[in-house]
N, C-alpha and C positions, 0 to 999 in steps of 0.2 A: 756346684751342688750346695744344697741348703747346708746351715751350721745350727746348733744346737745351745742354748744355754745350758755350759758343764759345773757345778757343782765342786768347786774344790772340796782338797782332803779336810778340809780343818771345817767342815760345813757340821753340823750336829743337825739341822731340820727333819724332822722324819718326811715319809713322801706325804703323809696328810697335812703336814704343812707348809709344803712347797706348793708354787704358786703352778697356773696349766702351764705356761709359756714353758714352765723346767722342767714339767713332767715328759715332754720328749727329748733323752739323752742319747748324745752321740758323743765317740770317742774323741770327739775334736781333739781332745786336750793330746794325745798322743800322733797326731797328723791323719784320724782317719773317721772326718767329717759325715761322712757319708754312711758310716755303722750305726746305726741306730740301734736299740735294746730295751726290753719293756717288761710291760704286764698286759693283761687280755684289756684293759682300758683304754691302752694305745693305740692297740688292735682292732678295737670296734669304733675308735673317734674319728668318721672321715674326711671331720675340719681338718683333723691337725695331719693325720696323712697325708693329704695331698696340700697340704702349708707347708710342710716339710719333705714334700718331694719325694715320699715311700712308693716305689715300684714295686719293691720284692718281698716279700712276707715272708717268713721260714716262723711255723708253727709250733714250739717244742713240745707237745701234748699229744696225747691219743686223741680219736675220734670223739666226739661228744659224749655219744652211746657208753662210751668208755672212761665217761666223766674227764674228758680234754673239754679243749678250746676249738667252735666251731672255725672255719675258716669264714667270717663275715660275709667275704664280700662275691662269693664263687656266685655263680648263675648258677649251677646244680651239685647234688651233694655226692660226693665219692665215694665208693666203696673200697676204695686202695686206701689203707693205712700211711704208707710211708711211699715217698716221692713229689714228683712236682706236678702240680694241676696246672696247668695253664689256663683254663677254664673260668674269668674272672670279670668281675662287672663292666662292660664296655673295653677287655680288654687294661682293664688301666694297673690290676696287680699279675703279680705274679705271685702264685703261693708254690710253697715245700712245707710236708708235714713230715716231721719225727716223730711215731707216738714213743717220747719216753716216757717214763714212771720217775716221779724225785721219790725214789725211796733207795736201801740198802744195794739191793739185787738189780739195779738195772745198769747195764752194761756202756759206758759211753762209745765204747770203740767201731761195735756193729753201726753207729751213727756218724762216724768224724767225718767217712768219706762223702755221703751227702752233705752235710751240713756243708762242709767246707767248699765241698764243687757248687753250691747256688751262693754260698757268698759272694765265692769269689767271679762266681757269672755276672755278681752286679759289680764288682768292682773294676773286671775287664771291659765288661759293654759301657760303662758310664750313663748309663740312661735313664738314672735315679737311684735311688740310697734303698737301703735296706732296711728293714726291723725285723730282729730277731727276739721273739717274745715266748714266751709261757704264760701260768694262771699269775705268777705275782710277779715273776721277774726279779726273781732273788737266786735260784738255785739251777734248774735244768738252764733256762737261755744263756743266764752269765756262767753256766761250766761251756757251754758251748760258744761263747764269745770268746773266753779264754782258752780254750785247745786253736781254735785259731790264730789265736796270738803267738800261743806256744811253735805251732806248725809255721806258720807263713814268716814270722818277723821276729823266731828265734827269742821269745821272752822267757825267761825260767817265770815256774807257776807265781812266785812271789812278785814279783814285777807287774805280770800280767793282771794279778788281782788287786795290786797298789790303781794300775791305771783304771780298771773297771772298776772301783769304788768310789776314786773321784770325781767319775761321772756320775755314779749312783749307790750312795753310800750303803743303802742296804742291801747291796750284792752280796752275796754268802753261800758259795756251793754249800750240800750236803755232802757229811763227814767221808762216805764214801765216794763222793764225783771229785772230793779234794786230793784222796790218794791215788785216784786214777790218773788225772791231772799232774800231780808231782810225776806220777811211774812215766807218764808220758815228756813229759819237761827231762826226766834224766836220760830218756832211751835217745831225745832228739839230741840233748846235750854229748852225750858217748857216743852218738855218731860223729858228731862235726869235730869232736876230740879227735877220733880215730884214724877220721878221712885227711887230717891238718896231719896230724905223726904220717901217714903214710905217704904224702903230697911231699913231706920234708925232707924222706928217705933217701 
């Protein structure tokens, strides 16, 4: 699978002065080449998606009408909010839309279980990388990069946002997707606690 130029921590560039090549970030730096993560630029450039071998598209936005992100590249427009279209230009993506809101009140949980079952549909089938993107790729995609982190490869939130920054330094949930995140980081942690003490017994 395609790799990514990752952006160490100690980078200060903001994204308007990073060059195109680094504006498509993938977690390489953590073994998982193939995640890609963005903004609606990434989204709509189909140089660099199919240079970088994007299959999957996961949407984190409402519908347009609802001031999201269109899904570029479908052959017809949906009237389902949330799920997977398959429906995409000669076949070549796959899209999943979340309509979240980055604002206080929106819930990440009603979302994890999607999100997480089309990532990891690309990560099983192998038959291209994923981007997972929103309007700037700072707050709704990177809380949802990192509940997957959290779920799948056991990162507490601090970890998980160490490694998504140094792919892209201005990652930065909103105040409330960060304590949703932590609440979730301790409930997976008190489990594997639990399950070890009673394994021990």
């Amino acid at each position: 699978m395609a790799t990514a130029t990752v952006l160490t921590k100690s980078t200060t560039t903001t994204l308007e002065d990073r060059k195109e090549e680094d504006i498509y970030t993938s977690l390489e730096n953590i073994g998982l080449p193939w995640l890609y993560f963005g903004d609606k630029t990434m989204a709509k450039d189909m140089h660099n998606l199919r240079q970088h071998h994007i299959r999957y598209i996961l949407n984190c936005t409402p519908t347009k009408t609802e001031g999201g992100i269109p899904n570029y590249y479908t052959t017809t427009t949906s009237s389902v909010n949330a799920g997977i279209n398959k429906r995409s230009l000669g076949g070549m993506f796959e899209y999943c839309r979340i309509p979240m809101q980055d604002n206080a009140t929106e819930s990440l949980s009603i979302w994890y279980d999607t999100a997480w079952n089309f990532i990891d549909r690309c990560r099983i089938r192998e038959d291209g990388n994923i981007l997972v993107h929103c309007n700037w790729g700072q707050s709704r995609s990177v809380s949802i990069i990192i509940s997957y982190l959290i779920k799948y490869y056991r990162y507490t939130y601090d970890d998980a946002l160490e490694a998504v920054q140094k792919a892209r330094p201005e990652a930065s949930p909103n105040q409330s997707f960060e304590k949703q995140l932590i609440k979730l980081s301790k409930e997976l942690q008190s489990r594997i606690t639990t399950t070890t003490i009673t394994n021990n017994k």
